[in-house]
C-alpha positions in Angstrom: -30.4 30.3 -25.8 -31.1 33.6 -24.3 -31.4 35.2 -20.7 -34.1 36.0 -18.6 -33.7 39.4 -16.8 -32.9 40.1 -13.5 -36.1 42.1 -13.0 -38.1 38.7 -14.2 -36.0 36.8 -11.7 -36.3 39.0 -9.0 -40.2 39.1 -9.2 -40.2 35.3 -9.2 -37.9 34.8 -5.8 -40.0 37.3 -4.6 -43.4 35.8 -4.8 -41.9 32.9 -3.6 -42.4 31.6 -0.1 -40.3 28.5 0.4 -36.9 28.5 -1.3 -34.1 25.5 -2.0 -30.8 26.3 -3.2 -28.2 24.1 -4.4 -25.3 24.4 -6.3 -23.0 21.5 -8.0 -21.8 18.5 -7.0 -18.5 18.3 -4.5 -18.9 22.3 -4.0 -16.2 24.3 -4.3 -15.5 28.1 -2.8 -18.3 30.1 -5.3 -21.3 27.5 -4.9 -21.0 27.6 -1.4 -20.0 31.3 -1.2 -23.1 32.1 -3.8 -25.2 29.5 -2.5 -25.0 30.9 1.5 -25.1 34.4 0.9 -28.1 34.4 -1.1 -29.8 32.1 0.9 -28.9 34.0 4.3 -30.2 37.2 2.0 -33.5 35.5 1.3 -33.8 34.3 4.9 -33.3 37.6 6.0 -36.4 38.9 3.5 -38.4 36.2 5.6 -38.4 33.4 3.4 -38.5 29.9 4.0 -34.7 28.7 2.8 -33.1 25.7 2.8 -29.8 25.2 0.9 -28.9 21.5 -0.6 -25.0 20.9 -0.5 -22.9 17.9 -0.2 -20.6 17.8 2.6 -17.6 20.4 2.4 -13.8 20.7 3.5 -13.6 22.2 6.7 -11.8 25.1 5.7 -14.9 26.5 3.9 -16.4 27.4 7.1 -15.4 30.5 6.8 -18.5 30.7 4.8 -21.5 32.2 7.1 -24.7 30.5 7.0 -24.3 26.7 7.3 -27.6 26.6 9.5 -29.2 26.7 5.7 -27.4 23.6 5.0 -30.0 20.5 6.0 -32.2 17.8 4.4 -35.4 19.5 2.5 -38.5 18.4 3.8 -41.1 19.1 1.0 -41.2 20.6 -2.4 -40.1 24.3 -2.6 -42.1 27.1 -4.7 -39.0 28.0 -6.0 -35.5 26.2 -6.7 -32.2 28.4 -7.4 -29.4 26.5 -8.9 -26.5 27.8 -8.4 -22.7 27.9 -10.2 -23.9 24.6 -11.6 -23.8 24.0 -15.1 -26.5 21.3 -16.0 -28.9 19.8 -14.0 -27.2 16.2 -13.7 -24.1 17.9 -11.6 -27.0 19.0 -8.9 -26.3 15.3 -8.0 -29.4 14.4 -5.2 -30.7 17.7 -5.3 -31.8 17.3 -8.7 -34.9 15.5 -7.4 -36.0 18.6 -5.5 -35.0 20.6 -8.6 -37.9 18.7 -10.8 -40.6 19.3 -8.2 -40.3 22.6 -7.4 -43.4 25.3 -8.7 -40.7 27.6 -10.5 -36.8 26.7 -11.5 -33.9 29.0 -11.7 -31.0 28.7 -13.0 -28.2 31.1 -12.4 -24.2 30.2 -13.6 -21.3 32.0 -15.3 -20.4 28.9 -16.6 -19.8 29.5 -20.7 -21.4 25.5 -20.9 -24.4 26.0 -19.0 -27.4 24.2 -20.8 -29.8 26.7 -19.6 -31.6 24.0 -17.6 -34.2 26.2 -15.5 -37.4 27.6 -16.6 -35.7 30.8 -16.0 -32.3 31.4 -16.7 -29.6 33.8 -16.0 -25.9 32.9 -17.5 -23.1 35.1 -17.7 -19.6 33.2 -19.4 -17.7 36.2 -19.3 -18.2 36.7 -15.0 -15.4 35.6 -12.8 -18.1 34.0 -11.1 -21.3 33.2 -9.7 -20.8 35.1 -6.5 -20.4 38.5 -8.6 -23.3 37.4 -10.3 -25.1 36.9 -7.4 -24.1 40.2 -6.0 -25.9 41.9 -8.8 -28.4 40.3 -7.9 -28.3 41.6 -4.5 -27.3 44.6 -4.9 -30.2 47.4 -4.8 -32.5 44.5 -3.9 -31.5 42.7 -0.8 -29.3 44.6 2.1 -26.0 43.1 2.3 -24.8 42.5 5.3 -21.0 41.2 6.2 -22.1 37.3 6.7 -23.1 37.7 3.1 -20.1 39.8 2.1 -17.9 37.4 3.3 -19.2 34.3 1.5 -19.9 35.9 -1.8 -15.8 37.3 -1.3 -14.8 33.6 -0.5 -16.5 32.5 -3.9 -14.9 35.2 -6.2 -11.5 34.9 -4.4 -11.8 31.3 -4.9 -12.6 31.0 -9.0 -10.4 33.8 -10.0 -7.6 32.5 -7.9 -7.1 35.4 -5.7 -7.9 38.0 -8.1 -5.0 36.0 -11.1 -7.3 34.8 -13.3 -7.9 36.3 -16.8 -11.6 36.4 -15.9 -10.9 38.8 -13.7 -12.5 42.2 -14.5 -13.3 45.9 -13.6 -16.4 44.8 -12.3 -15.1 41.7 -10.6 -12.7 44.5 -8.5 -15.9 46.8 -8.0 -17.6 44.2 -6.5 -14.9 43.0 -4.1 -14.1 46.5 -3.1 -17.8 47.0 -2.2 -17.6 43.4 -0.5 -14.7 45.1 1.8 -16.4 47.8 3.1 -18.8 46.1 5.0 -16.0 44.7 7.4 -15.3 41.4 6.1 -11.8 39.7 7.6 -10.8 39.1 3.6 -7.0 38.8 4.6 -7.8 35.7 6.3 -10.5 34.7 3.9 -7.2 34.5 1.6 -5.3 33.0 3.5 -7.5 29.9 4.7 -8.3 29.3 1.0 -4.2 30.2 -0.2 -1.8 30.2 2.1 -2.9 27.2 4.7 -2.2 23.5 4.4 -2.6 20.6 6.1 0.6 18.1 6.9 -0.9 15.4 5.3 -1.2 17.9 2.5 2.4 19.0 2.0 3.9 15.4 2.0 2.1 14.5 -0.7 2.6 17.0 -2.5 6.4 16.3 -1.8 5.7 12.6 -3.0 4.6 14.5 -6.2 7.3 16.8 -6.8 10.0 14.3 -6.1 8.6 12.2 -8.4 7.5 14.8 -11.4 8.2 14.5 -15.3 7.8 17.2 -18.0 5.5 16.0 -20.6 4.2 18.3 -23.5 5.8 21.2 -23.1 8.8 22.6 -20.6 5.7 24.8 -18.7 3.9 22.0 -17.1 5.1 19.4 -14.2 3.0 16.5 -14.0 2.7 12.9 -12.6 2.2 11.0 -15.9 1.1 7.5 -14.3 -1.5 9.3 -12.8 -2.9 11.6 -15.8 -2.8 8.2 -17.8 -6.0 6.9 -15.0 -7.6 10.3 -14.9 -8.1 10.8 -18.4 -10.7 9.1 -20.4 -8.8 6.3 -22.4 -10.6 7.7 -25.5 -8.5 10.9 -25.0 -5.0 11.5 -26.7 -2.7 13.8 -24.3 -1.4 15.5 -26.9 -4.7 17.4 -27.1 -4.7 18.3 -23.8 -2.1 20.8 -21.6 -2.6 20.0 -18.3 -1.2 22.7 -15.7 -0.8 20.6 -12.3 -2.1 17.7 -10.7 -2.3 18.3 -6.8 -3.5 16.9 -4.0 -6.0 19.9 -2.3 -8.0 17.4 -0.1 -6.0 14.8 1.6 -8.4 13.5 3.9 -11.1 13.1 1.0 -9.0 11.4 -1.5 -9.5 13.7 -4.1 -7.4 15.0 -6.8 -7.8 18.4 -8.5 -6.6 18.1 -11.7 -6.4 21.6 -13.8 -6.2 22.0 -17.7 -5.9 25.3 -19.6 -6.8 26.0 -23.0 -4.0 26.2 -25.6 -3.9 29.4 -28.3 -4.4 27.2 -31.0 -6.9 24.6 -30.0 -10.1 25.0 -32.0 -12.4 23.3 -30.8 -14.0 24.7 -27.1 -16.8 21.8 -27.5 -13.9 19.1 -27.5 -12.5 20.5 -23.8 -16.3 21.0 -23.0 -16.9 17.3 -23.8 -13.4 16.2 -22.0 -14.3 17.8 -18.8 -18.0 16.8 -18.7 -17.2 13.2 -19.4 -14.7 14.0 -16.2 -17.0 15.7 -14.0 -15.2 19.0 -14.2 -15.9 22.8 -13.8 -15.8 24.4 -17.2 -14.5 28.5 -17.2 -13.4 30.8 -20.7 -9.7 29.5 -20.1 -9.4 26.3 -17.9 -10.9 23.7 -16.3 -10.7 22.2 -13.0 -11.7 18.2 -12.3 -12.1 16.9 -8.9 -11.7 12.8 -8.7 
């Protein structure tokens, strides 16, 4: 499967005069980050946008340009996916994805099943939002609503800049981020460094009762990786770093597994964290339930 250019891309969003972005199911930090910024980019260019996400936490409203967020009306000239893998994790938005004129599919997911009529995937990105921000860059001015979304979303998949898919350009594009103004120290610390009450007693109900399986490096709650994993799956295979509670009020567990050295076969975590309805990166993989 191969690329499309950015040039090709470019000339099709341009030509374009109504516009739906979505990104994947329960968004996380980069598809609303990516999915925001370029749509407040696009708005600003004087297209028609409308962006096509499920409800998010609260604490992702640091994110400029929820007025994009509403029910679509009418078949779009163009749909962007965005920071979502295949078209099944699009959820309802998928239906607008099969009538619009033109499809595009952009992602830095190493999985993506090049699902658009044009596509744009980079693996090795440390996310969509830098992605985007190529995108943007030279093209679209970039003002600091954008900037702070598209720093949200690359704070948020390389963990505050920890992550191994954190490169050279991933800095280069944060640094130019900065300089337009942005209030990143609290964009940090809203996604980092804040949590709820609710939040912190469970995660005390989880420490207190935590075993080591596998190997001395991970802490887990075993009753519970026993009902999130497929029964079809052996836990030996698997290394999983932590089970936590990130969204109390939702009832959702995040549930993050990394890649060991020696496990050969990238397909068989692929095929684990599709069958959970996970995010896929080069070295982990994050499911919500």
């Amino acid at each position: 499967m191969q690329n499309n250019t950015k040039q090709e891309i470019l000339e099709k969003i341009a030509q374009a005069k109504t516009i739906q972005i979505a990104g994947h199911t329960n968004p996380d930090g980069d598809a609303i980050g990516a999915c925001l910024a370029f749509g407040l980019a696009l708005e600003k260019a004087g297209k028609d946008v409308t962006v096509l996400l499920e409800h998010y936490a609260p604490k992702y409203d640091v994110i400029h340009g929820k007025h994009l967020v509403k029910e679509a009306a009418a078949k779009a000239d163009l749909f962007l996916a965005l920071d979502c893998g295949d078209e099944g994790r699009l959820g309802a938005a998928a239906d607008w994805f099969h009538q619009a004129d033109v499809t595009i599919n952009i992602d830095h997911h190493s999985s993506n099943t090049y699902y658009g009529q044009y596509n744009y995937v980079e693996g090795a990105s440390s996310s969509t939002s830098e992605i985007v921000y190529g995108f943007l860059e030279g093209n679209y001015p970039v003002d600091q609503d954008m900037a702070a979304g598209l720093y949200a979303g690359l704070i948020y998949d390389t963990g505050g800049f920890r992550h191994s898919s954190t490169s050279p350009n991933t800095m280069r594009v944060a640094g130019a981020l900065m300089e337009t103004g942005i209030p990143f120290t609290d964009i940090y610390n809203r996604f980092f460094d804040s949590r709820s009450f609710s939040e912190m007693k469970i995660m005390g109900q989880a420490l207190e009762t935590q075993n080591c399986i596998l190997t001395a490096k991970w802490y887990v709650l075993p009753s519970l990786l026993r009902k999130l994993l497929p029964a079809t799956a052996p836990i030996r295979n698997w290394t999983p770093s932590s089970i936590t509670s990130k969204a109390c009020r939702e009832q959702k567990w995040h549930v993050s597994f990394m890649k060991r050295q020696k496990q050969k076969s990238k397909q068989a975590s692929v095929a684990l964290m599709a069958e959970m309805s996970a995010h896929w990166h080069r070295n982990s993989a994050v499911a919500v339930m």
